[in-house]
N, C-alpha and C positions, 0 to 999 in steps of 0.2 A: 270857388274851386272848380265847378263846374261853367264857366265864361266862356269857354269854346265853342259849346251849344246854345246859349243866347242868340238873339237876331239880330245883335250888332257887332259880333265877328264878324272878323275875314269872311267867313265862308258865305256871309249872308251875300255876297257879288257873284257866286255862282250856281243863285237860285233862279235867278232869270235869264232867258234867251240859250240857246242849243250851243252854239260855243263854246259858253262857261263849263257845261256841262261835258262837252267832248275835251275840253282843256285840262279838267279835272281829271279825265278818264288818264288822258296821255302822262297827265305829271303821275299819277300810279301806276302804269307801266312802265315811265323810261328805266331805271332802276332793273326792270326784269330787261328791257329791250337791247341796254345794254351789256347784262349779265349774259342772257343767254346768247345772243347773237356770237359774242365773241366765241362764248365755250363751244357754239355749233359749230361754228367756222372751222375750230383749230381740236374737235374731241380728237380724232384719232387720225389725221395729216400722214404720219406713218405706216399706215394702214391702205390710206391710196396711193400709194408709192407706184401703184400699178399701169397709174394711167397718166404718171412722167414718161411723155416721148424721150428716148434717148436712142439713139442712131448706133448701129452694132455693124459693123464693117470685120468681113473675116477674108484676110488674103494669108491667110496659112494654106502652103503647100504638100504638106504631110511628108510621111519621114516613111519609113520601116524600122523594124527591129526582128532577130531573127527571122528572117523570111516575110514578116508580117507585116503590112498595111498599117499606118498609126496617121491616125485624120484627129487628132486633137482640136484643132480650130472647128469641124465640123460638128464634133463632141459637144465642143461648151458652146457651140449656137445653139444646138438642137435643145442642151440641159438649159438654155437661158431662157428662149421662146417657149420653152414647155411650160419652165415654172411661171413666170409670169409675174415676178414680183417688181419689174417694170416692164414699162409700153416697151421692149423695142423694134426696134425699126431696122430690119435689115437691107443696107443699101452699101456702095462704094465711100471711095475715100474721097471725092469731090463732093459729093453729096452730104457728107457728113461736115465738111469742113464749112461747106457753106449754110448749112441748117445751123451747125453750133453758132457760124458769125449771126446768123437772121435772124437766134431765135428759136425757129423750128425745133429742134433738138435742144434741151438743157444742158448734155455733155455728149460725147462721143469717145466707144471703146470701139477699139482698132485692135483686131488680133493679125500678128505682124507674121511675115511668110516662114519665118523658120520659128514659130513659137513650135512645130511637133518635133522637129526637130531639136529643138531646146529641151524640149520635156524630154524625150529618149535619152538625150545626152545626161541627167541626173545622178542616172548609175553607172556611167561609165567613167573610164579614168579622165575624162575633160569636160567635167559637167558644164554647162552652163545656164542661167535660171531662165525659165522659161518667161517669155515677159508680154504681159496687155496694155499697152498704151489706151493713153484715156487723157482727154483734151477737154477742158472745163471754161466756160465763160461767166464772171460773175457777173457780166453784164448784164444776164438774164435772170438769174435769180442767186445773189449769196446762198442763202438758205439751200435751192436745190442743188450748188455746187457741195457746200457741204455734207446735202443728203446720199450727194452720190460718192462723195468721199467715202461715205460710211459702208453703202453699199459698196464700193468697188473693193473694199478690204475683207468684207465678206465673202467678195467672188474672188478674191487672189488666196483667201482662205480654203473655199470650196475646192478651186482649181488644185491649191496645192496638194491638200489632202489627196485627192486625183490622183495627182502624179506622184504624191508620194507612194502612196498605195501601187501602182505601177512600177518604181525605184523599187519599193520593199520588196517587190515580185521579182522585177530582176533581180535585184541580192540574194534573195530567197535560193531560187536558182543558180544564182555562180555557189554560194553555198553551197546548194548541194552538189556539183560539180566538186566544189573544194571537200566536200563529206565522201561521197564514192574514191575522192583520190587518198584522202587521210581513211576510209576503211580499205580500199588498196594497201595501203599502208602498215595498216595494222592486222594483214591477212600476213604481210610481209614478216610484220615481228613478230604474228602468232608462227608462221612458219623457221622463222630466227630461231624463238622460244623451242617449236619442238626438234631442230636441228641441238641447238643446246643442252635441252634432256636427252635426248639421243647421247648425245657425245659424252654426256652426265655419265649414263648408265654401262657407255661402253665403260670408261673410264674407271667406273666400279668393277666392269668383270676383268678387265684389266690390272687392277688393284688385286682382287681376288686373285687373278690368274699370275700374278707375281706371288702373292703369300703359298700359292701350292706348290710355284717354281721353288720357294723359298726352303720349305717342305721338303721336296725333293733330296733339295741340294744337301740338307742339311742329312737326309735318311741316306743320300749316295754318302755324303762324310763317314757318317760312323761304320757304314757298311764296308768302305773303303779302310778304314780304321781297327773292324774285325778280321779286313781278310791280310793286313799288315799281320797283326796278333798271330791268324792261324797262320801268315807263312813261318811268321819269325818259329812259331813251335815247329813247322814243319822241319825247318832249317834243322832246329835244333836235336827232332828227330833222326836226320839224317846224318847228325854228325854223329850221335850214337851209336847209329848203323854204322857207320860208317870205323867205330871205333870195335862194337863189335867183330866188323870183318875182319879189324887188325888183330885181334882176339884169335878168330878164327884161323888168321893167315899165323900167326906164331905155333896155335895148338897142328896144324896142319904140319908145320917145320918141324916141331919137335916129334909128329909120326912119321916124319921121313926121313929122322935122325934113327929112331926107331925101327925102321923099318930097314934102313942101309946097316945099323948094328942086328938085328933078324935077319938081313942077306948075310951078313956075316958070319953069325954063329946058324949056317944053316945047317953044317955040321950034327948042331947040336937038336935041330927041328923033330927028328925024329922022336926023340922022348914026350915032346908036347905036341906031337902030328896031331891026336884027338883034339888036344885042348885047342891047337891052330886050324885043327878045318870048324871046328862048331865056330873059333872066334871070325875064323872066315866068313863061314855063316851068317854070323852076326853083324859080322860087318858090311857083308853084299847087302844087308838087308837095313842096315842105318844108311849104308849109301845111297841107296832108293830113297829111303825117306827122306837124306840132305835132297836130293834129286828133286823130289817133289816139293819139297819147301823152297829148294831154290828158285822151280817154275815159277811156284806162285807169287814169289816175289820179283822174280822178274815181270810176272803179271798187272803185282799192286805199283809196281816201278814204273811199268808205261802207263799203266790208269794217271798215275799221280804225276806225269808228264803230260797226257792228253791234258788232265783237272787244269795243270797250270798254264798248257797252253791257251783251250778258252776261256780263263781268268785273263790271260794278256789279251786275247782278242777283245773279250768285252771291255775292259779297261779301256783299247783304244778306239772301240764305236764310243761310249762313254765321252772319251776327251775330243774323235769328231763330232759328236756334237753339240758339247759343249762350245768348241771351237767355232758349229757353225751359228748355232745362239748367237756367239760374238758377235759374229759376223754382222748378223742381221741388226741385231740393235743398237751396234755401231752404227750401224746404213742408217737408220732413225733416230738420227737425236731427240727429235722431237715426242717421243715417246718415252711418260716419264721414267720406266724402270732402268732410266740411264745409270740412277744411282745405285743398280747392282753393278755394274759394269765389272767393276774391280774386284768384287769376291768373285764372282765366274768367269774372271782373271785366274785367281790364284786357285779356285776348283779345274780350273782348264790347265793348268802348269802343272797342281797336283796328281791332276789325271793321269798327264803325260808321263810323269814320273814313276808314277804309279805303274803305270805300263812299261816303261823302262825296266823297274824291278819283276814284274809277273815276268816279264821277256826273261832277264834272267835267269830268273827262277825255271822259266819252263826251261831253259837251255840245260842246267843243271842238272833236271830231272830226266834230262832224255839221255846224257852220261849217265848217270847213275844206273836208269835202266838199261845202256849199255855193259855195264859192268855186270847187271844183278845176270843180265841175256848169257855173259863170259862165264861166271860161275854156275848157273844151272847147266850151262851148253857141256862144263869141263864136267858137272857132278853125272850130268846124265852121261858122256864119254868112261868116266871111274865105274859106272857099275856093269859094265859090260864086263869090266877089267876085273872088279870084287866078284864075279861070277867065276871067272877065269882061273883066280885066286883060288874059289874055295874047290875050283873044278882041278886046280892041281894040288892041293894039300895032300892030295897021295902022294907025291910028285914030291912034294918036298917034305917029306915026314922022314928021310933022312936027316933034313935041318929040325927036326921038330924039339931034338932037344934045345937047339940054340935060338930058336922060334921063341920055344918055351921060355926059357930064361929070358928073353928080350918083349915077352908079351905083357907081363907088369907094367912097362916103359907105356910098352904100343895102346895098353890099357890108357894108362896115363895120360898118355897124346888124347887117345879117346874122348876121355870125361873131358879133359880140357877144348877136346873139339867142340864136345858137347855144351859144356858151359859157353861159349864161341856162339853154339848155332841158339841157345836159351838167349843170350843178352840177343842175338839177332832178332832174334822171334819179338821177345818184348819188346826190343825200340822199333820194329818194325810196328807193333800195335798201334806205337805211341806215334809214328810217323802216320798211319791211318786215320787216328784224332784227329793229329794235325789237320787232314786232307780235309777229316768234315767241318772240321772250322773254317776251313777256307769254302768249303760247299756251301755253309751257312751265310759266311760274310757273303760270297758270290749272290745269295739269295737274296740278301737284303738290299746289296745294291744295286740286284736287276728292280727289286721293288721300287726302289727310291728314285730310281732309273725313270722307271715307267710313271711315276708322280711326276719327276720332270719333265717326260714327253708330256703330259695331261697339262701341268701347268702352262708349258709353252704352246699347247693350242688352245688353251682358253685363252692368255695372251694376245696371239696372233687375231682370235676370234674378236676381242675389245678392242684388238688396234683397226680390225676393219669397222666394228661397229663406230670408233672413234674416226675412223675417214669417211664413213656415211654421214653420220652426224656434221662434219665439219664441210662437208659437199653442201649438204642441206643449210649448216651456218652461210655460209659463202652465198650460197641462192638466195636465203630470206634475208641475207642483209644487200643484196643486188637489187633485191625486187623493194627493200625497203626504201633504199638510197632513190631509187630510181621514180619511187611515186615520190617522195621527199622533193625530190628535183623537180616532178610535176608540178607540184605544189609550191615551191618557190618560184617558178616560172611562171604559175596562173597568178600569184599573187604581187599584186602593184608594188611597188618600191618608191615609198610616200618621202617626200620629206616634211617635215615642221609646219614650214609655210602651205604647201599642197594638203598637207591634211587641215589646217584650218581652214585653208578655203575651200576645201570640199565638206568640210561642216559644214561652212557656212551656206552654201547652196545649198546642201539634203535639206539643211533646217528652215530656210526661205529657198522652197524651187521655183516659184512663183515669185515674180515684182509687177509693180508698178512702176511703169514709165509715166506721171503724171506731170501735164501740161498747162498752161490757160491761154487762151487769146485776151483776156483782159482779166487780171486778179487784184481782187481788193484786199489792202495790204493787212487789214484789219478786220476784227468781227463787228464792232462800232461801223469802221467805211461798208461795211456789207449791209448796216441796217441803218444809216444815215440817209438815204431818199426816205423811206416809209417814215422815220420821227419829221424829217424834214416836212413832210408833206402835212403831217399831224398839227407839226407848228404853225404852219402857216397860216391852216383850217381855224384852228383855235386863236391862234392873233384875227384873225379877222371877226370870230365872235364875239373877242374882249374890245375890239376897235367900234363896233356897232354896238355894244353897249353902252360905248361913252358920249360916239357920236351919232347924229340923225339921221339916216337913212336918207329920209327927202323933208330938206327944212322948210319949214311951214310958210317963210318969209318969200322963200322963191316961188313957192305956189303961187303967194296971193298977187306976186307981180304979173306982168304981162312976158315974162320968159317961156321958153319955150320949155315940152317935158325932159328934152335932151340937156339944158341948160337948167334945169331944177334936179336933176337928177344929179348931174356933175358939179352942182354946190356941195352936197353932200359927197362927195365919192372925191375930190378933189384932195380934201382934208385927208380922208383916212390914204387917199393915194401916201401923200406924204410921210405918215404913219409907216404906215406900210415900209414905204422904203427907209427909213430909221431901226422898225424892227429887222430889216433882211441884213442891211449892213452889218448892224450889231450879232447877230447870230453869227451871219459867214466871217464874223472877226472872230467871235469867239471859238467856233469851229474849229477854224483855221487854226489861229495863235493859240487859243486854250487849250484845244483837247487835242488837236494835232492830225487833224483831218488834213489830206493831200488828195484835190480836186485832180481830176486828170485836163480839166479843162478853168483854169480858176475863174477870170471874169465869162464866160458863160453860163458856169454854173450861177455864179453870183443872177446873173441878168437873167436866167432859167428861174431863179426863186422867184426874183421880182415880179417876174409874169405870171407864176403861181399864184404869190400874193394877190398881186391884182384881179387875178380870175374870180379866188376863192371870195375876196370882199368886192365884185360885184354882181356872183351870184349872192351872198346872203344880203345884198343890199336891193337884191332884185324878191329877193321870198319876201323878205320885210315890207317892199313896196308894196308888190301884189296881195299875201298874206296878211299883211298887218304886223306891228313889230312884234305881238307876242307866239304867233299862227309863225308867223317867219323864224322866229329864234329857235320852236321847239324842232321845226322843219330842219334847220340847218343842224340840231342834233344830234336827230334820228338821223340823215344823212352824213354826219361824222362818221355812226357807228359804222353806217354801212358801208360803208369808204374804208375803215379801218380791216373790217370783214373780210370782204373781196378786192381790194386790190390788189393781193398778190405781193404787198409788201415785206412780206412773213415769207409763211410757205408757199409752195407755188400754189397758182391757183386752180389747178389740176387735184391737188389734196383734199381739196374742201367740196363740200356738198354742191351739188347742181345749181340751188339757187342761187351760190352762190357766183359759182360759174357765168349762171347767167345775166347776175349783175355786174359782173367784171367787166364788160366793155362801156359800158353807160356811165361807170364812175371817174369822177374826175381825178381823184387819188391813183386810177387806173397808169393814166398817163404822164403823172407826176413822177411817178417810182419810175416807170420805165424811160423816162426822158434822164431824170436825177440819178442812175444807175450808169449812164452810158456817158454821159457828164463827169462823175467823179473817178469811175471805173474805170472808163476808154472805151475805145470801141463804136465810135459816132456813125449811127445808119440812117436808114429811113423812119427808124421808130421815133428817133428823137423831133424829125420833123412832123412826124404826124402826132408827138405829143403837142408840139409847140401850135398847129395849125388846131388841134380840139382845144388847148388852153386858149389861145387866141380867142376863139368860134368863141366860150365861152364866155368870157368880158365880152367881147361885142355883144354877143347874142342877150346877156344879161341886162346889158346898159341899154339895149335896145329895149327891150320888153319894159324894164324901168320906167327908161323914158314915155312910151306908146301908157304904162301905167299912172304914169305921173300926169300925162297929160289929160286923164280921164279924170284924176283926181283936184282938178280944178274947183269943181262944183262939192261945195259943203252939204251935207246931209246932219240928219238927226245923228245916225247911226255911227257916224265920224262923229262929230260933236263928241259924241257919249257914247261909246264903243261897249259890246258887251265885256271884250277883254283886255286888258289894258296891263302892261307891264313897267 
């Protein structure tokens, strides 16, 4: 169970001699040697992004924008060399072109003369995208062209942000430009709005001031209507007057029948001389009183002609101005109380009429009073005459019998005068009624009168507050229209097309103009030198395990070390070239590999080959074959490490760095890069003149080994380690 630790194991061959011992050590490190070496080489690549040369060329010429200085290209040098998350290198555009072809430079960004210019233009109606050229060779490293792929997306991201952040400022801006002209605007329709209420409210007093005209009109009707009433009673008054007088003028006629039969029996006067001077008496003294009645009614006769005539005057101020009402709101149609028009039509017509009749009327009553003026003028003439009368009843008291007898009659006449001057008296009351009905009506329709004046200036007052208001309408929709006009005039007039492509710039303001001097068509062609170069290394360690290094037969002849050396190196040559062909066939035709260069690359591998198996044929000689094997190893890993085949080798640790020119892998990738890539320089022939150097250099040392190796020892014999 336990046979391992016996002293006739394996192990027991590496109890003696130092060798064994340090051979032992190495076979329990490779394992870590090659575990950690790689993960040293490649932990965080990403991380020294910083100390990738890449060449930064800024021929941006700057722009302005309102009034202002815009250095965009000077911007993103200053923000690129600040951060510092690559080396760059700020130089011109020859410089960069030729770095990127040499080498020197991994890739090269080029900020082009109108990139500020570009960036400003984003918010304007003719954007165009701001753009950084960037020129890539995968000549020099796939990997770093990619790295900078990655990075340059970050900085078209950075940049854009930038500029968009500047677009949004300008928008921001015409925005508010466009806000001041839309609160212009709406200063406008607040101003619209209180033109509107204005014109609201006239509108209402205007309403109102038609319902008081309404008022009016309707309190002038019926007033108009009462004083129709009292004249019609007045009329009717005066026809009774008028019938009384006929009363009067008959009882008058039969005392002058009377009185002409009294002249005649004056004869007889004497006998009733008494009874004819008292009724003289009597009668001087009723004649007075007719006298004085008649005055007064000659009095109430011109009062009740003055009363009618200013009822006709007012009547026709009334129907003036009703008439001038007309007038006016005729003149405005526009003012709605059009729709009385036609009743203060026919209140204007009735007016008219109305006055027509008052005219009349008053004419009537100033005859009248003419008349009533004729009978007081005659009563107050009779009693000068009944004084005279009863101043001669001495005089005629000879007739007093015949007096006498005819004074019955004259009685008669009398009472009937009397009954005459009674019905006068009374219809004259009733013609007084009359008068105050018509004073009454008169009152009502100065009342109604004056409601109409009141109405028709609140009116007038709503139609001017309705022409302020509609001044003010007029203004706030002037001043509304007119920033509305600013406001279509500052704003673009997009079409379809124009606004998708102005999306599509705001949304990418930033491009990439991305270039290569030599692109590898594939991520395979990007990493085919580094496996290329792996394979080679490793065919050559499977080739030196099959075959001898330095065959023992050529030793022990009398050849030379050059010529014992190239016994063995001959064979795997062959090898060698078996394995390249078959690879670059299957390359080729298999997996679809397109060499930029085909039989050179092919004859580039061969020299590979050949380098790689005659150094380990060179460690095997000098070292020994097991000293030599683990040698070529440990230099695999480190080959794989630092050559730069991966990342560049700029990412990786110093040691590494500083094994990079010493490795043979070094100038495998870079010659096999330039080879399948394009791009043929100097590098290619200073890989071929070190691959060269090193077959020579190997087979030399070989040889100069081999030739030492003539003379057998114990030590040879029986080596301590033996593989």
């Amino acid at each position: 169970m336990f046979a391992f630790l016996s002293s006739g194991t394996e192990l027991r061959r590496f109890r003696k001699g130092v060798l064994p011992k340090i051979a032992l050590v190495v076979l329990l490190f490779i394992p870590l040697i090659y575990g950690a070496l790689y993960l040293w080489a490649f932990w965080a690549p990403t991380d020294e992004l910083k100390n990738l040369p890449v060449a930064l060329v800024n021929e941006d010429t700057g722009a302005s924008r309102d009034g202002e200085a815009i250095t965009a290209g000077d911007d993103l040098v200053d923000e690129l060399t600040r951060g510092g998350e690559l080396d760059w290198r700020v130089t011109d555009a020859a410089d960069a072109t030729t770095g990127v072809t040499d080498g020197d430079y991994y890739f090269a960004v080029t900020i082009p003369r109108d990139f500020s210019t570009s960036a400003v233009s984003v918010g304007t109606d003719d954007p165009k995208p701001a753009t950084v050229e960037v020129e890539y060779n995968d000549s020099n490293s796939f990997l770093a062209s990619t790295l900078g792929k990655s990075a340059m997306v970050q900085l078209r991201d950075a940049v854009a942000e930038q500029v968009g952040r500047q677009t949004a400022d300008a928008m921001l801006v015409g925005l508010n430009d466009a806000g001041a002209g839309i609160r212009a605007a709406a200063d406008g329709a607040g101003t619209l709005a209180d033109g509107l209420t204005t014109a609201n409210d006239g509108a209402g007093r205007l309403v109102v001031g038609l319902g008081d005209l309404s008022s009016g009109a309707n309190a002038l009707d019926a007033g108009a209507t009462k004083l129709a009433d009292g004249t019609g009673t007045l009329a009717g008054g005066l026809d009774q007057l008028a019938s009384g007088a006929g009363t009067l003028s008959g009882g008058a006629g039969t005392l002058a029948t009377g009185l002409d039969q009294l002249a005649a029996g004056a004869g007889t006067l004497s006998t009733g001389a008494s009874k004819v001077a008292n009724g003289a008496t009597e009668l001087s003294g009723k004649v007075n009183d007719a006298a004085t009645g008649s005055t007064m009614l000659a009095g109430g006769a011109h009062q009740l002609a003055d009363g009618a005539g200013s009822i006709a005057a007012g009547t026709q101020q009334v129907s003036a101005s009703v008439a001038a009402l007309l007038a006016a709101m005729q003149a405005h149609p526009e003012v709605p109380a059009a729709a009385y028009l036609d009743s203060l039509q026919q209140l204007s017509d009735g007016a008219s009429t109305l006055n027509t009749g008052a005219q009349s009327f008053a004419d009537q009553s100033s005859a009248y009073a003419g008349k009533a003026d004729e009978l007081s003028a005659g009563l107050n003439a009779g009693a000068p005459k009944a004084a005279e009368l009863a101043a001669g009843a001495a005089q005629v008291r000879d007739g007093a019998v015949t007096l006498a007898g005819k004074s019955g009659e004259a009685a008669s006449g009398g009472r009937t005068l009397a009954s005459g001057a009674s019905t006068l008296s009374a219809k004259s009351g009733e013609a007084a009624s009359g008068a105050r009905t018509i004073a009454t009506g008169a009152a009502t329709l100065s009342a109604g009168t004056g409601d109409l004046v009141s109405g028709t200036g609140q009116l007038a007052d709503g139609g001017t507050q309705l022409a302020s208001g509609a001044t003010q309408l007029a203004d706030g929709a002037g001043t509304l229209a007119d920033k509305l006009d600013e406001g279509a005039a500052e704003a673009p007039q997009l079409t379809t097309a124009d606004i998708e492509a102005k999306a599509d710039i705001m949304a990418a303001p930033v491009q990439l103009d991305q270039s290569w001097q030599n692109e590898s068509k594939s991520f395979g062609e990007g990493f085919a030198p580094f496996f290329i170069a792996l394979a080679t290394f490793v065919g050559g360690l499977i080739t030196w395990l099959i075959l001898r290094a330095l065959p023992t037969r050529a030793l022990a002849a009398s050849a030379s070390g050059l010529r014992a050396v190239m016994t063995g190196f001959l064979p795997a040559m062959a090898i060698g070239l078996g394995q390249v062909v078959i690879m670059v066939l299957v390359l080729v035709y298999g997996i679809g590999l397109e060499p930029a260069y085909w039989l050179a690359t092919s004859a580039f591998i061969y020299l590979v080959t050949l380098a790689f198996l005659a150094l380990q044929q060179m460690f095997i000689i000098v070292l020994g074959t097991a000293a030599g094997r683990v040698v070529s190893l440990v230099l695999l890993m480190l080959q794989l490490s630092s050559s730069g085949g991966t990342y560049p080798v700029e990412t990786t640790p110093q040691f590494f760095q500083v094994l990079h020119p010493f490795m043979p892998a070094s100038y495998v990738v870079s010659g096999l890069r330039e080879l399948i890539t394009g791009g043929v320089d100097s590098r290619l022939w200073l890989s071929v003149l070190v691959l060269a150097g090193i077959l020579v250099g190997s087979l030399a040392i070989s040889a100069w080994s081999a030739g030492k190796q003539r003379m057998w020892s114990v030590s040879r014999l029986h080596p301590e380690l033996a593989i």
